[in-house]
LUMVO-359640 format. One record per atom (N, C-alpha, C, CB): y, z, x. Coordinates in steps of 0.02 Angstrom, whole numbers, padded with zeros to 5 digits, always signed. Atoms other than C-alpha are relative to their C-alpha. Last residue first. Glycine has a CB too. Layout:
% residues N
YZX ...
This chain:
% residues 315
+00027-00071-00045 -02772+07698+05532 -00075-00034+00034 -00021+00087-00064 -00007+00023-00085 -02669+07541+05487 -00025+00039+00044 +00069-00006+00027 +00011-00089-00038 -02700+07548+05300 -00009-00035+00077 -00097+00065-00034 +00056-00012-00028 -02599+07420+05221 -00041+00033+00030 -00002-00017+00015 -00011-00009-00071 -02490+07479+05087 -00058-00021+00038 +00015+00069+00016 +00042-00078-00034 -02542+07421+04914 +00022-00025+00074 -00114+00012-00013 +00067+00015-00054 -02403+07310+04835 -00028+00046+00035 +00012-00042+00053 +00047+00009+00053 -02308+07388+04674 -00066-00054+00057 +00047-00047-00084 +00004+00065-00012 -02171+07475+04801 -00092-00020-00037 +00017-00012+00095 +00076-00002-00018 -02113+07632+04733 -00042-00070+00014 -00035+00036-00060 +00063+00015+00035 -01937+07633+04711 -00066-00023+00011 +00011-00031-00032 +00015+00087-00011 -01837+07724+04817 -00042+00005-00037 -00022-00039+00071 +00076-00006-00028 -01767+07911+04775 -00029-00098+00006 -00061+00060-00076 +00057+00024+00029 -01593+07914+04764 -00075-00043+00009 +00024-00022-00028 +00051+00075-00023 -01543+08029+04887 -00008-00026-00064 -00088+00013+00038 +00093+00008+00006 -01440+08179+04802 -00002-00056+00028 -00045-00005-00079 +00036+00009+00090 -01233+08187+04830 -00082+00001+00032 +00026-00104-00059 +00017+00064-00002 -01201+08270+05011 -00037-00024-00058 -00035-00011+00056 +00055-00003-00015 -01120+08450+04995 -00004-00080+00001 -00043+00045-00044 +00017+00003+00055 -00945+08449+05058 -00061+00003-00025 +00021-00038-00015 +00046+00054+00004 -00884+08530+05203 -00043+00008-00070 -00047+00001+00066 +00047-00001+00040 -00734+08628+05202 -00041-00052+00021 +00018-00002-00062 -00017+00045+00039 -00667+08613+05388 -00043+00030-00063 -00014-00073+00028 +00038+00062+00027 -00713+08740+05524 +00047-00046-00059 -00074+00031-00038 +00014-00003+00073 -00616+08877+05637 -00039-00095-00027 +00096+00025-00045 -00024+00040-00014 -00636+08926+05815 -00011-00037-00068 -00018-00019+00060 +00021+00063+00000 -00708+09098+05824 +00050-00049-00014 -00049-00006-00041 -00018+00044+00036 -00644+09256+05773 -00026-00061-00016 +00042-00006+00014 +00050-00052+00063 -00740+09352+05911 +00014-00021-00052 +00012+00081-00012 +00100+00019-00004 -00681+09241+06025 -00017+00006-00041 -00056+00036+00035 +00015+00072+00016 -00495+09253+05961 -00076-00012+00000 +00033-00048+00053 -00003+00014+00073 -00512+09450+05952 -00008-00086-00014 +00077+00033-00031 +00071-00034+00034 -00563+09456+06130 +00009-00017-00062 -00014+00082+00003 +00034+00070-00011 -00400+09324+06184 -00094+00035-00022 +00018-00039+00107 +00006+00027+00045 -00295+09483+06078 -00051-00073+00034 +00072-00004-00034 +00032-00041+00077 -00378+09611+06167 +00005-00056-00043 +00048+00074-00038 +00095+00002-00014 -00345+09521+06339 -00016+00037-00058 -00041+00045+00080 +00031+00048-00007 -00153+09501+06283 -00078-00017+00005 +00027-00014+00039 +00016+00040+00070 -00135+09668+06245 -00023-00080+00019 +00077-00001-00054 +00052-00031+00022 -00194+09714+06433 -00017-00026-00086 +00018+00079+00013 +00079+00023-00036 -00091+09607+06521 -00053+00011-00070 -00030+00067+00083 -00025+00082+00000 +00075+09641+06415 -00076-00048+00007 +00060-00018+00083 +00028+00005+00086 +00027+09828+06434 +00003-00063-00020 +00043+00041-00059 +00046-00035-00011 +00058+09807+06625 -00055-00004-00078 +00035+00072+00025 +00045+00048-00013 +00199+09694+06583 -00056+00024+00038 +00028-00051+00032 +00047-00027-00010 +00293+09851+06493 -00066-00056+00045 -00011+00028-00071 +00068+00043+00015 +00444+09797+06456 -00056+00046+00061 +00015-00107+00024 -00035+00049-00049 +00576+09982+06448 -00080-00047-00011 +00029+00038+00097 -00034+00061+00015 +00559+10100+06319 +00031-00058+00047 +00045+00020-00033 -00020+00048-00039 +00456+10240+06322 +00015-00047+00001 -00018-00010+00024 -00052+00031-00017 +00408+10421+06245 +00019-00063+00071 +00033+00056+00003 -00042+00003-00079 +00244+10428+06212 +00060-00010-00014 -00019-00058+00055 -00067-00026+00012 +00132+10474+06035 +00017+00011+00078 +00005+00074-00053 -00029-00021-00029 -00045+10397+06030 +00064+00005+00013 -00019-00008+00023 -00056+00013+00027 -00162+10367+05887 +00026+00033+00084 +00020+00040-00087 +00000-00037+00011 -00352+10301+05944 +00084+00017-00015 -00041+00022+00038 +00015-00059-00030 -00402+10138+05951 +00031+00063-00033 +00021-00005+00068 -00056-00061+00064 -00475+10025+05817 -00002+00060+00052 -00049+00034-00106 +00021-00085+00023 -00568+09925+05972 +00041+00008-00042 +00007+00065+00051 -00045-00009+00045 -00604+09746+06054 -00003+00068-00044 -00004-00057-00039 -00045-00025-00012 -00656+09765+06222 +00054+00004-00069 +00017-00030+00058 -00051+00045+00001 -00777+09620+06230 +00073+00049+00000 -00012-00053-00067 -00009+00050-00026 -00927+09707+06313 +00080-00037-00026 -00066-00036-00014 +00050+00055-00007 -00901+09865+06239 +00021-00063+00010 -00038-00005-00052 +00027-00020+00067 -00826+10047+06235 -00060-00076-00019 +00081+00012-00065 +00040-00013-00008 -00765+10004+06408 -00057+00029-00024 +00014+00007+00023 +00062+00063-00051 -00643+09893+06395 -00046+00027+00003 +00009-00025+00080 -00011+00062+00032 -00553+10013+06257 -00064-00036+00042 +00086-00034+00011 +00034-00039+00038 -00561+10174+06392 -00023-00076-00062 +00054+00079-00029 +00071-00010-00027 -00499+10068+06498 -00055+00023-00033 +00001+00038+00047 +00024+00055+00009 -00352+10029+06376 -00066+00010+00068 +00065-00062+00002 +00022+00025+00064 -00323+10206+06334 -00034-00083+00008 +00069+00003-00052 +00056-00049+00000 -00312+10254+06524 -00022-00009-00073 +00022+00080+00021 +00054+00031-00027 -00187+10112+06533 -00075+00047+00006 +00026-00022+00067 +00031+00052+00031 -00098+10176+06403 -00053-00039+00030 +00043-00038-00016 +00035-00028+00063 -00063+10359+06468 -00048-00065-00002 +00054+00016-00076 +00063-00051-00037 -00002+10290+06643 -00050-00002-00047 +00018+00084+00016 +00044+00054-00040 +00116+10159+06550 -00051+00039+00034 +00041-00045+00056 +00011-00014-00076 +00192+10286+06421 -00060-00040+00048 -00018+00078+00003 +00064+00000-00035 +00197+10241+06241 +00027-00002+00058 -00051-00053-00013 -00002+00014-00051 +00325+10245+06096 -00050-00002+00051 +00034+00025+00010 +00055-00006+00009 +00357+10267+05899 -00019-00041+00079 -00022-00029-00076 +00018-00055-00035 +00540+10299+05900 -00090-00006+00039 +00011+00063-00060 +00020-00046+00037 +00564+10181+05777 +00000+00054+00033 -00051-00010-00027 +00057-00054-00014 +00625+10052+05837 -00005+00054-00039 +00004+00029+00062 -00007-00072+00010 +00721+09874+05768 -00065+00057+00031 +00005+00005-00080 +00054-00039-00046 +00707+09726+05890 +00027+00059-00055 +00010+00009+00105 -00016-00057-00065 +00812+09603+05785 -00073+00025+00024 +00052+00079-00029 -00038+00018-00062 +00804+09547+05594 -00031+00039+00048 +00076+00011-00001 +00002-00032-00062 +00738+09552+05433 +00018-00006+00035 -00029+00007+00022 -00025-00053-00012 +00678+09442+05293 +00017+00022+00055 -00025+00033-00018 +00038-00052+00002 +00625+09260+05265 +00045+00049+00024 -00061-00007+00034 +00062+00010+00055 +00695+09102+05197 -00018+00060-00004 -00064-00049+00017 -00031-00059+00080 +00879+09137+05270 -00073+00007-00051 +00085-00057-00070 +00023-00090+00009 +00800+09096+05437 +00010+00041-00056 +00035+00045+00046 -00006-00039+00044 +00759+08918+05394 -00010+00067+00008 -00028-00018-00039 -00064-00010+00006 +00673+08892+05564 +00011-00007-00105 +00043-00068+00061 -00006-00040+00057 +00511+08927+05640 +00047-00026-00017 +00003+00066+00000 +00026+00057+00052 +00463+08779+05761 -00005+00041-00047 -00068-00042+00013 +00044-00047+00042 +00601+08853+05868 -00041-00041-00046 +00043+00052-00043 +00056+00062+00029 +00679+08770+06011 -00052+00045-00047 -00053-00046+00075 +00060+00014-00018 +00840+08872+06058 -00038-00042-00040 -00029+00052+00009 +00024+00030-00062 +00960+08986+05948 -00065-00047+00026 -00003+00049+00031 +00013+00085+00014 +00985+09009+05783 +00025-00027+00047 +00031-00037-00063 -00039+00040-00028 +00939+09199+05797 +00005-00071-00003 -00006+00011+00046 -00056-00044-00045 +00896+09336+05696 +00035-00059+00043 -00040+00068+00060 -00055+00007+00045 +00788+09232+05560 +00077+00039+00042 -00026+00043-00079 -00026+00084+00017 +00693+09153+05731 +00058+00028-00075 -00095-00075-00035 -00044+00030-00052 +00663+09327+05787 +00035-00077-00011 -00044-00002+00062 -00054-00046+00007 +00589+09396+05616 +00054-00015+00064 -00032+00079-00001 -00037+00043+00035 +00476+09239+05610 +00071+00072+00008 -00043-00032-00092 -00030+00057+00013 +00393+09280+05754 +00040-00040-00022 -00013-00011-00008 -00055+00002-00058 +00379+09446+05759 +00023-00077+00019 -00032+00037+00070 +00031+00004-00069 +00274+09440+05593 +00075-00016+00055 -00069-00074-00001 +00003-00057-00048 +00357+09524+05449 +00002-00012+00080 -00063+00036-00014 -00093+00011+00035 +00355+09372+05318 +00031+00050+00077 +00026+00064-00121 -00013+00070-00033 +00172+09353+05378 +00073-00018-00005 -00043-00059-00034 +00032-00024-00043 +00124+09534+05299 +00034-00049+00067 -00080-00001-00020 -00050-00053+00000 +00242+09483+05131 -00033+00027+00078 -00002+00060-00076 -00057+00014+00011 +00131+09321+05114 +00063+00068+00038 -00004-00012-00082 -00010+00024-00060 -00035+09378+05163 +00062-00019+00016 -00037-00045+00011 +00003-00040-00038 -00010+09519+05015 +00003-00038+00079 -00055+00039-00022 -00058-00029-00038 +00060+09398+04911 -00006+00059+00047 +00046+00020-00046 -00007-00078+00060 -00083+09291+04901 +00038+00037+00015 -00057+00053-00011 -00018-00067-00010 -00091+09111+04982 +00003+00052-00052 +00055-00002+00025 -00036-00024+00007 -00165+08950+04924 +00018+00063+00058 -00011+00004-00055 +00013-00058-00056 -00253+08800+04989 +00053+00052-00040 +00026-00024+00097 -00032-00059+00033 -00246+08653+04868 -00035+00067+00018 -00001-00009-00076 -00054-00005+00079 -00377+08548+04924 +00021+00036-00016 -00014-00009-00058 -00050+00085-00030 -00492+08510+05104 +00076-00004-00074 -00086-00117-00015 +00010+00042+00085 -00517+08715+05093 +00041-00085+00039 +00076+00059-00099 -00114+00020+00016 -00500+08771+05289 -00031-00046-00072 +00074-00087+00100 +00003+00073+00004 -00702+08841+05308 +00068-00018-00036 -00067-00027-00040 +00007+00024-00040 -00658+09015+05345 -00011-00067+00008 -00027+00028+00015 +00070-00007-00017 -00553+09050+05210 -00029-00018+00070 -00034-00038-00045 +00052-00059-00048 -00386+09087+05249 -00070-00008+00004 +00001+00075-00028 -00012+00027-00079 -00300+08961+05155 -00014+00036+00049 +00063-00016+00017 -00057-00036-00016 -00384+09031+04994 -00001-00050+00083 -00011+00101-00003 -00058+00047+00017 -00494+08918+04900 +00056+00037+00029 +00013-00016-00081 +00008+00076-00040 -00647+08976+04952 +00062-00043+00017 -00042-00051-00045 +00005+00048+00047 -00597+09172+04933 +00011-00080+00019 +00046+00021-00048 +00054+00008+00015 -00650+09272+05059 -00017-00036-00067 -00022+00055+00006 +00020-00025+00055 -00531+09270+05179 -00054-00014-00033 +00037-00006-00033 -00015+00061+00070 -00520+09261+05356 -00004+00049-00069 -00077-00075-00008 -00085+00039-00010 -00467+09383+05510 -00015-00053-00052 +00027-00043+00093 +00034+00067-00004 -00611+09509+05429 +00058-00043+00032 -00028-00031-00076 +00062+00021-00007 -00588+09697+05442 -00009-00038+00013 -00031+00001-00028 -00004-00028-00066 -00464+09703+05321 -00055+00017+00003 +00045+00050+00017 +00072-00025+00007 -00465+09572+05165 -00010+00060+00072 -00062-00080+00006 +00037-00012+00058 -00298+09556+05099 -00076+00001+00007 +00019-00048-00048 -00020-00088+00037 -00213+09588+05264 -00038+00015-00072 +00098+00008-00025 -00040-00001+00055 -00303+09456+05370 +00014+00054-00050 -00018-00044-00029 +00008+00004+00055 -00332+09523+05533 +00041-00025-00057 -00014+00043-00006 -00014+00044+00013 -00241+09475+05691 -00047-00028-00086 -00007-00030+00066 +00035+00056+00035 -00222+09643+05748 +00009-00064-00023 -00013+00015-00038 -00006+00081-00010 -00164+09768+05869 -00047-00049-00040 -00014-00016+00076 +00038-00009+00046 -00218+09956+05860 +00028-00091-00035 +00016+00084-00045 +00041+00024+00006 -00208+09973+06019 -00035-00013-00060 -00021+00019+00033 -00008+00065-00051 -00042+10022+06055 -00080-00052+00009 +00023+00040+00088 +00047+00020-00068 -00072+10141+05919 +00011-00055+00019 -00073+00000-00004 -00033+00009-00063 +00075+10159+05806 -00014+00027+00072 +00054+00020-00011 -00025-00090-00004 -00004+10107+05672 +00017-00014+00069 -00069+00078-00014 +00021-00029+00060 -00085+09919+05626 +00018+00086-00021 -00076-00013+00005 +00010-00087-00023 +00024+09857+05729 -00020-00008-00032 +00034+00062+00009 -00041-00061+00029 +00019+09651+05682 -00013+00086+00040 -00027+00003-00090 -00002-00044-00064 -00034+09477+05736 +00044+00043-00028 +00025-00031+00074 +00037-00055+00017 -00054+09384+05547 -00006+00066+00045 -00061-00026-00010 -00053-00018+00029 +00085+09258+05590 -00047+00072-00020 +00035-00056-00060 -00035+00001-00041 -00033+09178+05717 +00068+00075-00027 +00019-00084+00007 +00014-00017-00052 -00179+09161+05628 +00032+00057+00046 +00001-00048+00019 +00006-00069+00057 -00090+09117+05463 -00028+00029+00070 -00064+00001-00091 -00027-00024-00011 -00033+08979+05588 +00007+00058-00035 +00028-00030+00009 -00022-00017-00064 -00198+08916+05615 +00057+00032+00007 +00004-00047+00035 +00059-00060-00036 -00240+08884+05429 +00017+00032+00063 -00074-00033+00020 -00009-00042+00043 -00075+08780+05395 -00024+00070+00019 -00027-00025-00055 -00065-00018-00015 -00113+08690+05541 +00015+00042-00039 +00044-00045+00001 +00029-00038-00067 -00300+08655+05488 +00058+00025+00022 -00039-00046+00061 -00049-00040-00047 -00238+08579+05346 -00008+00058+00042 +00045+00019-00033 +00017-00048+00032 -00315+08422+05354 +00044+00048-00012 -00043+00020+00023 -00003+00014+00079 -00257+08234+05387 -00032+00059-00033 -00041-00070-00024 -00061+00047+00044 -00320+08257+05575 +00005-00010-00082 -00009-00078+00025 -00064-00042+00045 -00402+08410+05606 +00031-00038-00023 +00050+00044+00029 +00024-00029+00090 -00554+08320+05676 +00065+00022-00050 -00053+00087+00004 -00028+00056+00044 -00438+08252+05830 -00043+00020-00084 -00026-00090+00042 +00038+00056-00018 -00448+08430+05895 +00031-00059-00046 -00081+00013-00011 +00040+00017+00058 -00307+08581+05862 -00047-00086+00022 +00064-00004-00076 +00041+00070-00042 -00254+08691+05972 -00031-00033-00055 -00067+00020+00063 +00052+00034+00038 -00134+08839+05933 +00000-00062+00033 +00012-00006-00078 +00032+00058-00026 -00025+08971+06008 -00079-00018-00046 -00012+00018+00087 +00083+00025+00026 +00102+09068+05935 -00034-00079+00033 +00004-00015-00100 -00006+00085+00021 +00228+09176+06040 -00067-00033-00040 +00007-00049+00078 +00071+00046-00024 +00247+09351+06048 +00015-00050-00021 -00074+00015-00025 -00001+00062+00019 +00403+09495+06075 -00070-00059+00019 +00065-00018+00029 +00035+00033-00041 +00411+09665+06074 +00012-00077-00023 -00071+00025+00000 -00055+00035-00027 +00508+09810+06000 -00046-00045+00034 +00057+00040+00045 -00034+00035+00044 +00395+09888+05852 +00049-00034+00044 +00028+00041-00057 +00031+00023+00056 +00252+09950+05936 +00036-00032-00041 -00029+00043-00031 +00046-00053+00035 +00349+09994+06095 -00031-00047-00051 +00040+00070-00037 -00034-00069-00014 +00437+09899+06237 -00035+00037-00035 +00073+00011-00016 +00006-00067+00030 +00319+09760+06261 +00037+00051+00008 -00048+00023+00011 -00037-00072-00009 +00356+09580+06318 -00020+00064-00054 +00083-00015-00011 -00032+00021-00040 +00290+09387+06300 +00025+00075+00030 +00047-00053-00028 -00066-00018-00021 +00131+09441+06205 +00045-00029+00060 -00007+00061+00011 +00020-00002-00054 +00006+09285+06133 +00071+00043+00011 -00025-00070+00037 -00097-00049-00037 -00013+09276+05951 -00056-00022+00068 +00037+00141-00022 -00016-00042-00039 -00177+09159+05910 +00049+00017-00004 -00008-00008+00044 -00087-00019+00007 -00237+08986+05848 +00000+00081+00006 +00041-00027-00089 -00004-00069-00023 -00396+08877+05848 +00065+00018+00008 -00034+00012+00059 -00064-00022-00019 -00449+08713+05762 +00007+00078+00027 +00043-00012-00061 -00033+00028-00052 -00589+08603+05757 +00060+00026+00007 +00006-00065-00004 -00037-00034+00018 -00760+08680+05728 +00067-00046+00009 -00010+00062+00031 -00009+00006+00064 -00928+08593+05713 +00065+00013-00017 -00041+00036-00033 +00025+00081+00035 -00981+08533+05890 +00012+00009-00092 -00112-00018+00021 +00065-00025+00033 -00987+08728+05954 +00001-00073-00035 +00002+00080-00056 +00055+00017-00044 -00882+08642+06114 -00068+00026-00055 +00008+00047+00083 -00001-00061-00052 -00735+08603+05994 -00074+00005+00048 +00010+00077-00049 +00001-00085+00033 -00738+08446+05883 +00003+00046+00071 -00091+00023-00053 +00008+00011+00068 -00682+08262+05873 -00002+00089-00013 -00075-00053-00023 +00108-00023+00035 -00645+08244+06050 +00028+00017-00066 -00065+00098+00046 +00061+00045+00010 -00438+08252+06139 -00097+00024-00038 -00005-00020+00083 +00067+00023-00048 -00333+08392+06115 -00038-00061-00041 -00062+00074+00014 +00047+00063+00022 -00163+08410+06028 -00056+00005+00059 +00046-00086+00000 +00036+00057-00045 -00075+08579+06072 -00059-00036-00029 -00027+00030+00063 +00066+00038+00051 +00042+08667+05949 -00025-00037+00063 +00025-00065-00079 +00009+00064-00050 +00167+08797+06013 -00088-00029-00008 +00020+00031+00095 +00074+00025+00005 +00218+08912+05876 -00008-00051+00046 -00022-00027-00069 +00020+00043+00044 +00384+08988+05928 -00065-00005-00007 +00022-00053+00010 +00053-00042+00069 +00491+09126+06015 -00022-00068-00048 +00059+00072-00067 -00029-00014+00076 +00594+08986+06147 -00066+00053-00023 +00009-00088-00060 +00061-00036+00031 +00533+09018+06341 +00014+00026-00079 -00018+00068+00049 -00022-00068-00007 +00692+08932+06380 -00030+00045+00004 +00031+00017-00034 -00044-00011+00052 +00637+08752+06320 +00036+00097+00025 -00055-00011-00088 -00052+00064+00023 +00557+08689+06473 +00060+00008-00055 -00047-00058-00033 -00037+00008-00048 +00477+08838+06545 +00071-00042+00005 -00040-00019+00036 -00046-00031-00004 +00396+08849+06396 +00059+00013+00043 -00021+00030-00007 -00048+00034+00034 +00315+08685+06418 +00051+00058-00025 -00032-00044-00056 -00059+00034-00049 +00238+08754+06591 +00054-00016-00068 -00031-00087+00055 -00074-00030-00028 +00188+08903+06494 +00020-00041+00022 +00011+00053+00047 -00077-00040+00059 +00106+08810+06351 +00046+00043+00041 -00031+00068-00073 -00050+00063+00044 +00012+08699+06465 +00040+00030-00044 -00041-00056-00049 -00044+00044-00032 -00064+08829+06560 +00073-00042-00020 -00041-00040+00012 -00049-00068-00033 -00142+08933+06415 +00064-00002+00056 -00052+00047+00039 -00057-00005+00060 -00219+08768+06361 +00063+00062+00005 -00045+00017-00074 -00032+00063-00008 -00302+08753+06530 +00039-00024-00044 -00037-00043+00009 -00028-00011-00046 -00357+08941+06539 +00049-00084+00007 -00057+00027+00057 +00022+00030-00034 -00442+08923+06372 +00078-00016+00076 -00034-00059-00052 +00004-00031-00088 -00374+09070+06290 -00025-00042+00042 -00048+00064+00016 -00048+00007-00036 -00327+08940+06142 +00011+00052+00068 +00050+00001-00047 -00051+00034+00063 -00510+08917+06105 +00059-00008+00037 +00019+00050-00073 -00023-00060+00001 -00645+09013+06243 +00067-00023-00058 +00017+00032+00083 +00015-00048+00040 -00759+08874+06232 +00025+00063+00005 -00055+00004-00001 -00041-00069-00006 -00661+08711+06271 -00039+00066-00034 +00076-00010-00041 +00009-00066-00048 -00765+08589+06314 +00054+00042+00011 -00018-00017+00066 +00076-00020+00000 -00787+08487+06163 -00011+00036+00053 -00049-00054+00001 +00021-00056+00046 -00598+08487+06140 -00075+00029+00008 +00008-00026-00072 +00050-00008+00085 -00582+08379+06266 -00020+00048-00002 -00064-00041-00022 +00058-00068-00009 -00426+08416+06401 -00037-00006-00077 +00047+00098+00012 +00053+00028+00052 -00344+08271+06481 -00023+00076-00017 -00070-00059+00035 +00048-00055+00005 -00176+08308+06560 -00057-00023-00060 +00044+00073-00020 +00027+00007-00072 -00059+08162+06651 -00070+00053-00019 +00066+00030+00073 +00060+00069-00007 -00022+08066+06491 -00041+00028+00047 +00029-00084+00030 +00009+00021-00063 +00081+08220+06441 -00061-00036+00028 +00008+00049+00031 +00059+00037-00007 +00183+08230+06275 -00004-00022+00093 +00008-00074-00059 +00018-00004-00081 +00305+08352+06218 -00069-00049-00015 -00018+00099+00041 +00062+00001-00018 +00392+08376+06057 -00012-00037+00065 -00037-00025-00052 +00019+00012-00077 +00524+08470+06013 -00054-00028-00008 -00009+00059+00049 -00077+00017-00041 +00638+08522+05859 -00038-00015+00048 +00067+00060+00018 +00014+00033-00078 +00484+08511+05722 +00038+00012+00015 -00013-00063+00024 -00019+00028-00012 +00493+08634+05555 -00011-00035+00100 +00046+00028-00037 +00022+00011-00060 +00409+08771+05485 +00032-00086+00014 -00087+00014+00002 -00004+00073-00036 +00478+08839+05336 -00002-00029+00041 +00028-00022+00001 -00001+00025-00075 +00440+09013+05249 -00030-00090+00031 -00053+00061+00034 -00045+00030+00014 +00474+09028+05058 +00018-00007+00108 +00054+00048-00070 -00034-00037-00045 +00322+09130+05030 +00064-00019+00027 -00037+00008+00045 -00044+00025-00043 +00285+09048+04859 +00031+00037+00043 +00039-00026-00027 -00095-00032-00008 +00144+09128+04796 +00021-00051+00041 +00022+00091+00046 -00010-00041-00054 -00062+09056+04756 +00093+00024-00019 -00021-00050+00083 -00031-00058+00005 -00133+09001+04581 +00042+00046+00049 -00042+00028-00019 +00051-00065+00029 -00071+08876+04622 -00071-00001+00020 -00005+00002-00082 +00012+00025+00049 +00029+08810+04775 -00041+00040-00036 -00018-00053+00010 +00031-00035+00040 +00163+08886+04862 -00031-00062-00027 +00040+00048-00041 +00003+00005+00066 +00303+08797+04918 -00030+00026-00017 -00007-00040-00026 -00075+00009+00028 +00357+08877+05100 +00006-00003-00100 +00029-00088+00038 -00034-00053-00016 +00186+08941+05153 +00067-00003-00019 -00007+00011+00061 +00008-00077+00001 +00071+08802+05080 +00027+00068-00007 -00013+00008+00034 +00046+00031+00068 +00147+08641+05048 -00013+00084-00026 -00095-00060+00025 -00070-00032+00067 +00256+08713+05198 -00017-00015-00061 +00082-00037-00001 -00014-00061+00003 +00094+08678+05308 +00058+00037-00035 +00001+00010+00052 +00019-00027+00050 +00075+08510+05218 -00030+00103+00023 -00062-00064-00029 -00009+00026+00066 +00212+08460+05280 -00047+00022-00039 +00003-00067-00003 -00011-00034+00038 +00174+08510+05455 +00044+00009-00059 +00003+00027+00027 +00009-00046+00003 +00048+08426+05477 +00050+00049-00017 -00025+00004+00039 +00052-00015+00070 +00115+08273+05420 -00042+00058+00012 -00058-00065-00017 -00051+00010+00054 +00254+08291+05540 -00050+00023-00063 +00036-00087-00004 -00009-00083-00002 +00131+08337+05695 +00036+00003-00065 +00049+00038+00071 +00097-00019+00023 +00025+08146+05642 +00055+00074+00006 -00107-00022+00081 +00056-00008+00091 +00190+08074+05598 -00045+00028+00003 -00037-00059-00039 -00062-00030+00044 +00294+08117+05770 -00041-00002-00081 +00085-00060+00005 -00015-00069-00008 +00160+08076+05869 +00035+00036-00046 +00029+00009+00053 +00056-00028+00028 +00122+07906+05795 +00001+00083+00007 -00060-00033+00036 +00041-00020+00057 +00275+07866+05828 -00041+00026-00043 -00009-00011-00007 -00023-00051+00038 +00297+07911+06004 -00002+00016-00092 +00063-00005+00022 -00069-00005-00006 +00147+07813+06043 +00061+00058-00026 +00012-00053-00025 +00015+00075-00048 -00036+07819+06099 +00092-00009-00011 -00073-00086-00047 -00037-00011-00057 -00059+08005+06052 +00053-00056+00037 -00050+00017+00044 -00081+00008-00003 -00099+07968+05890 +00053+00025+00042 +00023+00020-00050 -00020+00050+00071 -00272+08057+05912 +00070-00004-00020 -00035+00027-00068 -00008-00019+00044 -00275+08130+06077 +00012-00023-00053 +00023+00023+00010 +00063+00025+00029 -00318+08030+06243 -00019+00028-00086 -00059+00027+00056 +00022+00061+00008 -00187+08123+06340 -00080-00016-00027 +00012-00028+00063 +00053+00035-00089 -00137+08269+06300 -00032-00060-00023 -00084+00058+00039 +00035+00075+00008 +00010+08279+06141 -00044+00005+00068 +00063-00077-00001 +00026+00027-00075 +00112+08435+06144 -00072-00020-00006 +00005+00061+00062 +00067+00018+00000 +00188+08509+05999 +00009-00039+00057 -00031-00034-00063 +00004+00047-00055 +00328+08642+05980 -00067-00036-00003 +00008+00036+00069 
C-alpha cells in the first residue's frame, strides 16, 4: 500500500504517484525477486493494488525522530487500514523534506503486531516511510528487508527480532554492496541466501502465499513457501509474560532484551502482548536508526593557480 502526504515528491498528480511507488518497486524485485550478482534470486514479488493519497496530512520528514513509530505515521496506516480490511501488507508512507530530523537519513521501516497467539501463530504488518531523498534509490528495497527480517528467534516471546540473519546482532550488513548495508548501495544491491530463505519465512509473505485475498503489496504467492498459522505447541501465558516484559523494561532505558526461554500453555490473541511486542519492536527501530544513502567521496579540488601579481597587504 502507498500513501502520498501532502507536499511529497510526485505527490502533485495521480501520475506521478503511480511512477515514483512503481519505480520503487521495480527496483525492489531487481533485488528480491531477480537477484542481482553476485547476490540470489529469492523469487519474491512485490507488487502495487492500492494507493492512497491525502492532501489533508502534512508530515516533514525533518521532524520525525522516532521513524515509523512516529505517532503521526502510525496513525495514517491504521486509518488506511481501515480502508482495505486491515489487509497483511507493507504500507509505504511518502513524507514531505529531503531528510529525516538527523538531516542525513531518509528512509525507515519496521514489522508492527496485528495479533498474538504464540510464537508461531501471529500476525504483522510492514511499515515504512520514506523522504523525498529516497527518490530514484533503493531505499524501498532496503526498508523492506527491515520488515521481512521480524522473526522468533526461539520460543521466547521476547526474543523478537528484526536482525539481519547473516550478520546477528546487527539489523544491517556488513558488506557495502549488500542491500543491507547501512548506507543503501546507489548500484547493484545484492542479497545472500541466508537473508533470502529468513525473508521467505516472514509472516508476511507466508499469509499473502495462503491467501489471494484483499490488498496485498505481497503477491505472487507461488514465488515463496508455506502457508497458514501453523503451531507448534510452543506457548505463553498472559500473567507470566507480562512479568517477563517488565522485567525487559526494566533492564534498560529502551527495553530492548535477548530474553529469557519460556514454556506456557496458550492460545487465544493476546493484545496485552500485542502492546508490549510492539514497544520492543518501536525500541529496536530507534536503536536501528533511520537509514542513509551511499555517499560518494567528492573528486579532489583542483588547486587554483597562483596569481603572478603581488597581493596587496591590507594589514
Amino acid at each position: 500500500m502507498s500513501i502520498f502526504t501532502r507536499g511529497a515528491r510526485s505527490s502533485d498528480t495521480p501520475e506521478l504517484r503511480t511512477s515514483r511507488v512503481q519505480a520503487d518497486i521495480r527496483r525492489a524485485n531487481e533485488v528480491w525477486r531477480t537477484g542481482i550478482s553476485p547476490g540470489v534470486s529469492c523469487g519474491i514479488n512485490f507488487v502495487l493494488l492500492s494507493e492512497f493519497y491525502r492532501p489533508e496530512i502534512t508530515i516533514d520528514a525533518g521532524t520525525v525522530t522516532d521513524g515509523v513509530g512516529d505517532s503521526r505515521i502510525d496513525n495514517l496506516i491504521r486509518e488506511t487500514r481501515t480502508q482495505v480490511n486491515n489487509a497483511t501488507a507493507i504500507y509505504l508512507v511518502y513524507l514531505s523534506g529531503e531528510f529525516f530530523s538527523d538531516g542525513l537519513s531518509v528512509g525507515n521501516a519496521g514489522p508492527s503486531f496485528e495479533n498474538f497467539f504464540n510464537n508461531t501463530n501471529y500476525t504483522i504488518i510492514g511499515r515504512a516511510a520514506l523522504s523525498d531523498g529516497a527518490f530514484e534509490t533503493y531505499l524501498l528495497a532496503h526498508e523492506v528487508g527491515h520488515v521481512l527480517f521480524g522473526r522468533f528467534l526461539n520460543d521466547s516471546v521476547e526474543s523478537f527480532t528484526v536482525n539481519d540473519p547473516s550478520n546477528p546482532g546487527d539489523a544491517h550488513n556488513n558488506n557495502p554492496q549488500n542491500i543491507m548495508f547501512p548506507s543503501v548501495p546507489a548500484m547493484n544491491p545484492f542479497l545472500n541466501s541466508l537473508q533470502c530463505n529468513v525473508a521467505s519465512q516472514s509472516r508476511v509473505i507466508l499469509e499473502n502465499a495462503a491467501s489471494t485475498a484483499g490488498f496485498s503489496e505481497m503477491a505472487d504467492a507461488g514465488a515463496v513457501a508455506g502457508s497458514g498459522f501453523a503451531g507448534n505447541g510452543n506457548q505463553f501465558r498472559s500473567a507470566e509474560d507480562d512479568e517477563s516484559f517488565d522485567q525487559i523494561e526494566s533492564s534498560n532505558s529502551c527495553g530492548c532484551s535477548e530474553g529469557h526461554h519460556h514454556h506456557h500453555n496458550h492460545n487465544h490473541n493476546n493484545p496485552n502482548v500485542v502492546r508490549k511486542l510492539n514497544k520492543l519492536i518501536d525500541c529496536l527501530i530507534i536503536e536501528m536508526g533511520p537509514d542513509k544513502l551511499e555517499i560518494f567521496p567528492k573528486p579532489p579540488e583542483k588547486k587554483k593557480k597562483s596569481s603572478k601579481k603581488k597581493k596587496k597587504d591590507c594589514s
